[in-house]
C-alpha positions as CSV (number, residue, x, y, z in Angstrom):
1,X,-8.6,7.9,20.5
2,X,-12.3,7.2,21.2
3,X,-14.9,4.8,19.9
4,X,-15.7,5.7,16.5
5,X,-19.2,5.6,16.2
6,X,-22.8,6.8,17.9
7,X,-26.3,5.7,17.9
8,X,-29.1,8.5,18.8
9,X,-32.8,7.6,19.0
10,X,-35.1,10.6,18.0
11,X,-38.3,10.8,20.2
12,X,-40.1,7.9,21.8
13,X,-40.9,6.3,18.7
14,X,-38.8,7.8,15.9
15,X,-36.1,5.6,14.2
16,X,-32.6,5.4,15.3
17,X,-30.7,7.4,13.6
18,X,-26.6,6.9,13.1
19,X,-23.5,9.0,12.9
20,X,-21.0,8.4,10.6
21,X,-17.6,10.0,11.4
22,X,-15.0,10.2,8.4
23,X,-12.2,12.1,7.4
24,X,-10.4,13.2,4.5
25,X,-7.0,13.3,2.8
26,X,-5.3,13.8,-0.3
27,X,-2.0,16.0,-1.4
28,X,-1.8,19.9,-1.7
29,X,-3.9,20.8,-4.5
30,X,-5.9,17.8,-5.2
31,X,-9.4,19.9,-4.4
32,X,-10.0,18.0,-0.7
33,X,-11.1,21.0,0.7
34,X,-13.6,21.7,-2.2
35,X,-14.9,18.2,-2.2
36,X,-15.9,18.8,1.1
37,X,-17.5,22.3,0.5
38,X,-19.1,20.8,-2.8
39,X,-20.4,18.1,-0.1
40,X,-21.6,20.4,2.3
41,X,-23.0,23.1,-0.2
42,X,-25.3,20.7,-2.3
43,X,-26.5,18.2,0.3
44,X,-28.1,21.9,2.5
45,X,-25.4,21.7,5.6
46,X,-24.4,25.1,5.0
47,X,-26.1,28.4,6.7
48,X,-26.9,31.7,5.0
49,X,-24.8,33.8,6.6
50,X,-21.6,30.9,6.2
51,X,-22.1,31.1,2.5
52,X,-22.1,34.9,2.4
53,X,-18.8,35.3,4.2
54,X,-17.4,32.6,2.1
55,X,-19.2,34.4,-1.2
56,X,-17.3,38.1,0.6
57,X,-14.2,36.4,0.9
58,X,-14.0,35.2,-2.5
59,X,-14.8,38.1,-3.9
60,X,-12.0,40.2,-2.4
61,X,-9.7,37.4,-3.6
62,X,-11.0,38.2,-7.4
63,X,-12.9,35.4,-7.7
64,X,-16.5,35.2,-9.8
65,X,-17.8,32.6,-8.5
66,X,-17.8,30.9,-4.2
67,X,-15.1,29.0,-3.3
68,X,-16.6,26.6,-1.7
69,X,-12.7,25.4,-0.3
70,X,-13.8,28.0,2.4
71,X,-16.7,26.6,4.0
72,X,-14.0,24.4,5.8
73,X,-10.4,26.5,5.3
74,X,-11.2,28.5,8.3
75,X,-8.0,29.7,9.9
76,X,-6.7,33.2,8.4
77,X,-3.4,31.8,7.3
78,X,-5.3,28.9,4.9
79,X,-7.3,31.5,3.7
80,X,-4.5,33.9,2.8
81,X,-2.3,31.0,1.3
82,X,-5.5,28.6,-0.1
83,X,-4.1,25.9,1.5
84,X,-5.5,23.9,4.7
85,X,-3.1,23.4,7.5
86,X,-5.0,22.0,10.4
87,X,-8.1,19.6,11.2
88,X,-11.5,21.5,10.0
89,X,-14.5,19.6,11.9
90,X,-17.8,20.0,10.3
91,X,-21.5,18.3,11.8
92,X,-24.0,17.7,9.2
93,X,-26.6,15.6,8.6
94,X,-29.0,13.8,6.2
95,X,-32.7,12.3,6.8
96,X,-30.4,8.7,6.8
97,X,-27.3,9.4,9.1
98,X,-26.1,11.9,11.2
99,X,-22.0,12.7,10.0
100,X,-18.9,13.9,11.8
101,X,-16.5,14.7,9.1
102,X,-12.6,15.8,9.8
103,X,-11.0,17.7,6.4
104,X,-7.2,16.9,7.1
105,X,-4.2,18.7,5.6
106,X,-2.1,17.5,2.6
107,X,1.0,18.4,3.4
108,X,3.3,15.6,4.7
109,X,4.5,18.1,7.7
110,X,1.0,17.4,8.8
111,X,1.0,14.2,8.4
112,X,0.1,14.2,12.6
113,X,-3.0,16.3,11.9
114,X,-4.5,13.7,9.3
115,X,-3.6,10.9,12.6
116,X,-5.4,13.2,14.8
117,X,-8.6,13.7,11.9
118,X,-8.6,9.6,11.0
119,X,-7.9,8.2,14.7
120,X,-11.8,8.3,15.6
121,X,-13.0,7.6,12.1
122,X,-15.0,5.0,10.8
123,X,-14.2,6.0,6.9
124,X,-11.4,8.1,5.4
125,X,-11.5,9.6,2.0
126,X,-8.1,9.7,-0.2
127,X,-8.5,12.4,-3.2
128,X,-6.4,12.2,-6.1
129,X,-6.0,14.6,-9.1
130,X,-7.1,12.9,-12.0
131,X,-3.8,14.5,-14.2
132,X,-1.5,13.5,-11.4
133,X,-2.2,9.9,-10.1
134,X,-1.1,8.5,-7.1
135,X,2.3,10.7,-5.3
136,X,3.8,9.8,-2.7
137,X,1.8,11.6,-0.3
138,X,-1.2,9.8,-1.4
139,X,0.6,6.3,-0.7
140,X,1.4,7.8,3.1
141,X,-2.4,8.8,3.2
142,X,-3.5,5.1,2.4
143,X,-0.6,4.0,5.2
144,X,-2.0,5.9,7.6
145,X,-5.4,4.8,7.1
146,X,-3.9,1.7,7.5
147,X,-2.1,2.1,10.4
148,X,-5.6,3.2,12.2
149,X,-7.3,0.7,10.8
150,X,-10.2,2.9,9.6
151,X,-12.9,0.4,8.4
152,X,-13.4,2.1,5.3
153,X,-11.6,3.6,2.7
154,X,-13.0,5.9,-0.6
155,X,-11.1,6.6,-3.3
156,X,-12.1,9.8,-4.8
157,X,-10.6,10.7,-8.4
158,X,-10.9,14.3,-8.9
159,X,-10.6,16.7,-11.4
160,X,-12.3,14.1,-13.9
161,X,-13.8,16.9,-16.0
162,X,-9.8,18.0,-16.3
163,X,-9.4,14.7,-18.5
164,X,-12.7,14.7,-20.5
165,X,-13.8,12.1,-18.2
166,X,-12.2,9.2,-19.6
167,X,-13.1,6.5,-18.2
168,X,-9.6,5.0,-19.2
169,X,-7.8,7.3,-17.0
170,X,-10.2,6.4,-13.7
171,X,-9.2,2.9,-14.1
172,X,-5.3,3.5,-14.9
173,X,-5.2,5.1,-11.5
174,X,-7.6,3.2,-9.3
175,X,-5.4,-0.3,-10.8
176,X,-2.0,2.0,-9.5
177,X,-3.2,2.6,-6.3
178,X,-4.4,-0.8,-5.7
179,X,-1.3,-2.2,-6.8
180,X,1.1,0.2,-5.0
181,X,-1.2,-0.4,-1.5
182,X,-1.5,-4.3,-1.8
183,X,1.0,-4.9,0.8
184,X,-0.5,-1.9,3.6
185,X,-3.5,-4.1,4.3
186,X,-6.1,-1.7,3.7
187,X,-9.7,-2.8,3.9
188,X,-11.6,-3.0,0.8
189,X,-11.5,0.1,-1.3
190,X,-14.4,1.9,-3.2
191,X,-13.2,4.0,-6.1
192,X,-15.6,6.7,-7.1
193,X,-14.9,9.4,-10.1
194,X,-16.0,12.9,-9.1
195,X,-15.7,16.5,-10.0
196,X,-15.6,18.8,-7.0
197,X,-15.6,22.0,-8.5
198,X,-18.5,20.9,-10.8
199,X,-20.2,18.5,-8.4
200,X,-20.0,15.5,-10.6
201,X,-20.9,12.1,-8.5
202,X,-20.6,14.4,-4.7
203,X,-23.8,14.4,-4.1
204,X,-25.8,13.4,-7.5
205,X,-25.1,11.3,-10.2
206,X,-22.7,12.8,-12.5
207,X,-24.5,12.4,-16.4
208,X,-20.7,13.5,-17.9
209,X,-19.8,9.7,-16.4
210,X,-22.6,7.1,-17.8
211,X,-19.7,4.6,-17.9
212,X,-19.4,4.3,-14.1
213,X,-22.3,2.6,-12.3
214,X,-21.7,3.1,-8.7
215,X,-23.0,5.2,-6.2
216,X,-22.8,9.2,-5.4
217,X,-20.2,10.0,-3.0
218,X,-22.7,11.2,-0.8
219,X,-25.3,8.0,-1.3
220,X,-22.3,5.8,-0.2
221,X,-21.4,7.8,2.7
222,X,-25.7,7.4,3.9
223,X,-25.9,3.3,3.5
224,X,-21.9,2.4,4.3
225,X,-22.2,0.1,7.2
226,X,-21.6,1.8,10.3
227,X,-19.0,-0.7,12.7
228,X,-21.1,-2.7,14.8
229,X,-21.7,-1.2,18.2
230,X,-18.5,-0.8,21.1
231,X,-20.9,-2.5,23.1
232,X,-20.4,-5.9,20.9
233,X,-17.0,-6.2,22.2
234,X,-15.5,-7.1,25.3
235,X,-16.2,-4.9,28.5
236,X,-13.1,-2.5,29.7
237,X,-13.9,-0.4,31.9
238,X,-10.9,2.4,32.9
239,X,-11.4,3.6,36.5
240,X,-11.2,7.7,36.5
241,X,-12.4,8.1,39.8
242,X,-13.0,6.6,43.3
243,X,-16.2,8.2,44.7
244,X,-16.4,7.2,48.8
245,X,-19.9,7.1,50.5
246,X,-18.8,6.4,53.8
247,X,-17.4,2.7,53.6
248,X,-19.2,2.5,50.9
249,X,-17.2,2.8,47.2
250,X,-18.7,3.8,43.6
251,X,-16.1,3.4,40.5
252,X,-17.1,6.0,37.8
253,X,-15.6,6.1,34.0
254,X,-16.7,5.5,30.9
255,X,-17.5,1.9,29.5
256,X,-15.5,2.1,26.5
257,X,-16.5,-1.2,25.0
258,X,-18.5,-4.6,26.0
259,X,-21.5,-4.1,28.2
260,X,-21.4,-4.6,32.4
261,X,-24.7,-6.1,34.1
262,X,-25.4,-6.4,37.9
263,X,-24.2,-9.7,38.9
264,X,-21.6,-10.3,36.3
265,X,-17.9,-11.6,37.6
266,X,-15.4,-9.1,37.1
267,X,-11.6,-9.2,37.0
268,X,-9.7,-5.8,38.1
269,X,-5.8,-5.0,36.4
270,X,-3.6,-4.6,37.5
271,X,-3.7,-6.2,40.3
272,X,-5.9,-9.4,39.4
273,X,-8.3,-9.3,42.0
274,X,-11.9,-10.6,41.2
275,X,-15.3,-9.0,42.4
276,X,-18.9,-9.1,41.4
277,X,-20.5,-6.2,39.8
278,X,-23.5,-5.6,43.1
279,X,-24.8,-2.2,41.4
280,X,-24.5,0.2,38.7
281,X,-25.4,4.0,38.2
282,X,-26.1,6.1,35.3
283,X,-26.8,9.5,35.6
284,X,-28.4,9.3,39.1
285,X,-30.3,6.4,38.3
286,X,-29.5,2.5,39.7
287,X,-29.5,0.3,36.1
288,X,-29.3,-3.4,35.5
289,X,-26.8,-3.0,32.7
290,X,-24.9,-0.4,31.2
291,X,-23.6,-0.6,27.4
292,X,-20.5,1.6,25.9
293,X,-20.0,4.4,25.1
294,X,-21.8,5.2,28.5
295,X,-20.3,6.9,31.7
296,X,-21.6,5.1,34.7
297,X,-20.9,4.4,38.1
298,X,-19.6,0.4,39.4
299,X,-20.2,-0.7,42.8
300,X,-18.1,-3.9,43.6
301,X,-20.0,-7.2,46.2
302,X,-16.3,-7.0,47.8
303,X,-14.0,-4.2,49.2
304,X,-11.0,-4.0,46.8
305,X,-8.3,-1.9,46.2
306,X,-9.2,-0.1,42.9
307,X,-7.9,3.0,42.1
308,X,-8.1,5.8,38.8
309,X,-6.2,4.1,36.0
310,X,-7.0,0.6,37.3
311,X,-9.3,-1.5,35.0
312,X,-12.4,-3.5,35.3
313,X,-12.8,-6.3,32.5
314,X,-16.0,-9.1,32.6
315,X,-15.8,-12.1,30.4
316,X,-13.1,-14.7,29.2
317,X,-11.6,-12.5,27.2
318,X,-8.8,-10.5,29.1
319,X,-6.5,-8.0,28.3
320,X,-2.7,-8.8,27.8
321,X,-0.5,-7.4,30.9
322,X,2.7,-6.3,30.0
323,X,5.2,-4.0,30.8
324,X,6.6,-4.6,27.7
325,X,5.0,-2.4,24.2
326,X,5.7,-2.9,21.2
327,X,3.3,-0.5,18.4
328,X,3.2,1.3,15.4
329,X,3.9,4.9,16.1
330,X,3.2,8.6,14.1
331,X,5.7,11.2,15.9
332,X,3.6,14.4,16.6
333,X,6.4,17.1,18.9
334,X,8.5,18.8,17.4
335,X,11.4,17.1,19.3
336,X,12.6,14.0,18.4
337,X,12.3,10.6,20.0
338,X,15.6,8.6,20.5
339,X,16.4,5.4,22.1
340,X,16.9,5.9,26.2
341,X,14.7,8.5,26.2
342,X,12.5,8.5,29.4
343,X,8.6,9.1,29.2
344,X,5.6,9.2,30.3
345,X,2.8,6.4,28.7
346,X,-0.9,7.3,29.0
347,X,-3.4,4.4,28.2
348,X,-6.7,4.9,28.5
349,X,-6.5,6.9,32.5
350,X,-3.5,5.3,33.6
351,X,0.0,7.1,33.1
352,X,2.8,5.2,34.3
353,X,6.7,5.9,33.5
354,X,8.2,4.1,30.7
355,X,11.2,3.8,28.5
356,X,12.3,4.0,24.5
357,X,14.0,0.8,24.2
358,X,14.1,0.5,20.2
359,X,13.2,2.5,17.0
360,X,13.1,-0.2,14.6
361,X,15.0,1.0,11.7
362,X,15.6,4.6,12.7
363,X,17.6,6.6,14.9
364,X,15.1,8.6,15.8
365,X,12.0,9.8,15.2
366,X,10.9,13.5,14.2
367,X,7.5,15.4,13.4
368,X,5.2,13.1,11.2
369,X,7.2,10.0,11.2
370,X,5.8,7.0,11.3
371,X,7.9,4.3,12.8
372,X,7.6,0.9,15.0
373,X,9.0,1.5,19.0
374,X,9.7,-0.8,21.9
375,X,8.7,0.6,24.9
376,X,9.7,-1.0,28.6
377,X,6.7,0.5,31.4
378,X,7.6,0.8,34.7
379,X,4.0,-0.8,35.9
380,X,2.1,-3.5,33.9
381,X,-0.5,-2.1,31.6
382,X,-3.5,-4.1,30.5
383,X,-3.0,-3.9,26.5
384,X,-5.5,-4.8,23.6
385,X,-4.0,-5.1,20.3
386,X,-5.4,-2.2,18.4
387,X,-6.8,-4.6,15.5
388,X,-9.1,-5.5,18.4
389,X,-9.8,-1.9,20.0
390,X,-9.2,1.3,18.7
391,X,-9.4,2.6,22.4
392,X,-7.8,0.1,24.5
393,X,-5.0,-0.8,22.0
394,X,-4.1,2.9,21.6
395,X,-2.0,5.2,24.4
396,X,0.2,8.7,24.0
397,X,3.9,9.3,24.9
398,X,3.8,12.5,26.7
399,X,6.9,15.0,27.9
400,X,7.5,14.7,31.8
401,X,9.4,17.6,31.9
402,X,6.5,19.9,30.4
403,X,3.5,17.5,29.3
404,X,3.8,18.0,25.8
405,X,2.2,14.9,23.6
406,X,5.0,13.5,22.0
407,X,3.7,10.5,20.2
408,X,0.8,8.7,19.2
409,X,1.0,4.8,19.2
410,X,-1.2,1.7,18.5
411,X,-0.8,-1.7,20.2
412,X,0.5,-4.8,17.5
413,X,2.3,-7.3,20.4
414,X,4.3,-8.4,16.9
C-alpha cells in the first residue's frame, strides 16, 4: 500500500499540477463501469482508435449505440459476460488535476480486488441504482472504504432518469445509507444524483435535476482537496539496501513519509541505535534534504549496524515496537486462515516469521473476508497505526511454503 497522492511541476515556471487517485465500487449492475466510461468519454480521455474498438465490439453484441462500460471492461471474459471482474486502471487528466482512477468489481467474491483498487486511494466512489437503494454489497463497499480510511467518499445515485428524477427518491436513499453507515466511521460523504448512460451530473450539470445544487461529478473530483503531502508527516525511512564504498556505507529506499535533512538526529529500529544523518543522495546528486515520496540514499556520522528491512525514523515521534499485531484484515488466497497457522509478515521491506494467534469472532477466514487477527512476530516490527499511515500501518501475510499473498492487514493496536 503506497502513499496516495503525487505532486508534478510542469516546466520551470508552470503551475503544479496534482493527481488524484480514486476508485470505484458499487454492486453488479448498478452502471460503475459506465459511469466511468461516461467520465472518460465526455471529459476527452478516450483515444480514436479506443472508441472504435469499443463502437466494433458493441456492434457485434447488437447494440445501436457505444457501450461505453467497455472503455474500462477489458478482459475477454467481462466483455463476453458484461460484467467487470478485476481492477481496470485508467490515467486521465484535466487542465486542474492529473487522476489515477481504479474501476473495482461488484461482486462480493471480489471483494479483495476493490482492497487492492481503494488501498492507494485518496477518494472512492459507491454507485447505487436509484430503483434498488442501498444492498448489502453496497454497505460492505462503504466498510471497506472504511476500513482503508480513504479520505473521501462520493455517493453516486444512478439510474436517476429510471425514476423520473425524483428528487424524493435521491434523498430516501442518501438518508438510508447514512443511517445504515453511521457506525463504520466514514468521512464525510458527498451525495451526487447522476445518469451514466445519459451523462446527467458526470461531467456537466444535469438540466433534468434543477432541484440539486451541487457540483458535477467531474467538477468535484478537480477541486476535492487532495491529502496534504506524505512529507507533512513523520519521517520513516525502510532500509532496502546497504550500498558499501569501501568502509564507507550509503542506505538507499524510499522516504515514505516526513522529510530527512543533513544534520538531523535519527533513531534506527529495530535495534534503537541513534546516528546523525552526515549526507544524502538523490539521483547522483548530494542534497540537503529529501521529502517523500522520494528514493534517496542516507549516509550515517557513525558506523552502525543497519541492514534491509531495518528503519530510519527523525523526530519525537516514533514508531510503536511490537512483536505483538493486532489489525483489521480482508482475506485475499484462496486458502483459509486459521488460528496456529504459521506465516510470513511483510511491513514495509522487512519480512519476519509470525504467528495467527486469534480470529476475533471467526474460525477462519476465507477469500474476501474481512475480519480482526492477532498476530505474535518473531522479531519486533516498528508499527504505525494505519489511521496515522497508510504505508507504515499496513503489511501482507504471505505463504512460506509457496509466497502466495494471503492477507492484507492494517495496523489499529485496539
Amino acid at each position: 500500500m503506497t502513499s496516495t497522492s503525487t505532486s508534478t511541476t510542469t516546466g520551470t515556471a508552470g503551475p503544479t499540477i496534482d493527481t488524484l487517485r480514486f476508485a470505484t465500487a458499487g454492486s453488479v449492475d448498478d452502471g460503475k463501469s459506465t459511469l466511468v466510461g461516461r467520465l472518460l468519454h465526455d471529459s476527452k480521455s478516450v483515444l480514436t482508435d479506443q472508441l472504435e474498438a469499443v463502437e466494433r465490439a458493441s456492434a457485434s453484441r447488437g447494440q445501436d449505440a457505444p457501450d461505453l462500460a467497455l472503455l474500462t471492461d477489458g478482459l475477454r471474459a467481462e466483455r463476453e459476460q458484461g460484467i467487470t471482474i478485476d481492477v481496470a486502471y485508467r490515467y486521465f487528466a484535466t487542465p486542474k488535476r492529473r487522476f489515477i482512477l481504479a474501476d473495482t468489481p461488484g461482486h462480493v467474491q471480489y471483494t479483495r480486488n476493490m482492497v487492492t483498487g481503494a488501498s492507494t486511494a485518496e477518494l472512492a466512489i459507491i454507485l447505487i441504482d436509484a430503483r434498488n437503494g442501498v444492498l448489502e454489497q453496497t454497505r460492505r463497499h462503504a466498510a471497506v472504504a472504511a476500513l482503508l480510511r480513504v479520505p473521501h467518499v462520493v455517493l453516486a445515485v444512478n439510474k436517476m432518469d429510471l425514476v423520473g428524477y425524483e428528487r424524493a427518491e435521491f434523498e430516501r436513499i442518501v438518508a438510508d445509507f447514512t443511517a445504515q453507515t453511521a457506525e463504520l466511521g466514514l468521512p464525510e460523504v458527498t451525495a451526487i444524483p447522476v445518469s451514466a448512460l445519459v451523462g446527467d451530473n458526470v461531467v456537466d450539470r444535469s438540466a433534468a435535476m434543477d432541484w440539486y445544487g451541487g457540483p458535477a461529478l467531474l467538477e468535484f473530483l478537480e477541486n476535492v482537496p487532495v491529502a496534504a503531502d506524505a512529507a507533512d508527516a513523520p519521517a520513516r525511512f525502510p532500509v532496502q539496501y546497504v550500498i558499501r564504498h569501501g568502509d564507507i556505507r550509503h542506505y538507499a529506499g524510499q522516504l515514505v513519509s516526513g522529510s530527512l535533512r543533513v544534520g538531523d538526529r535519527v533513531t534506527v529500529h529495530p535495534s534503537g541505535e541513534t546516528s546523525e544523518i552526515a549526507a544524502i543522495d538523490a539521483l547522483g546528486t548530494a542534497v540537503e534534504a529529501a521529502h517523500a515520496p522520494q528514493s534517496v540514499g542516507v549516509r550515517l556520522a557513525d558506523q552502525r549496524d543497519v541492514s534491509r528491512g531495518d528503519m530510519i525514523t527523525a523526530g519525537p515521534e516514533v514508531p510503536v515496537l511490537t512483536q505483538d499485531v493486532t489489525a483489521a484484515v480482508c482475506h485475499l488466497a484462496d486458502r483459509p486462515l486459521r488460528v496456529g497457522d504459521r506465516v510470513l509478515l511483510k511491513h514495509t521491506t522487512r519480512t519476519v516469521k509470525a504467528i495467527v494467534r486469534e480470529l476475533a469472532g471467526a474460525a477462519e477466514l476465507t477469500a474476501n473476508d474481512l475480519g480482526r487477527i492477532t498476530l505474535r512476530s518473531a522479531e519486533p516490527l516498528p508499527l504505525d497505526a494505519y489511521a496515522v499511515s497508510r504505508r507504515t500501518g499496513a503489511f501482507i501475510l504471505i505463504d512460506p511454503a509457496d509466497g502466495a499473498t494471503l492477507t492484507a492487514g492494517m495496523v489499529d493496536f485496539a
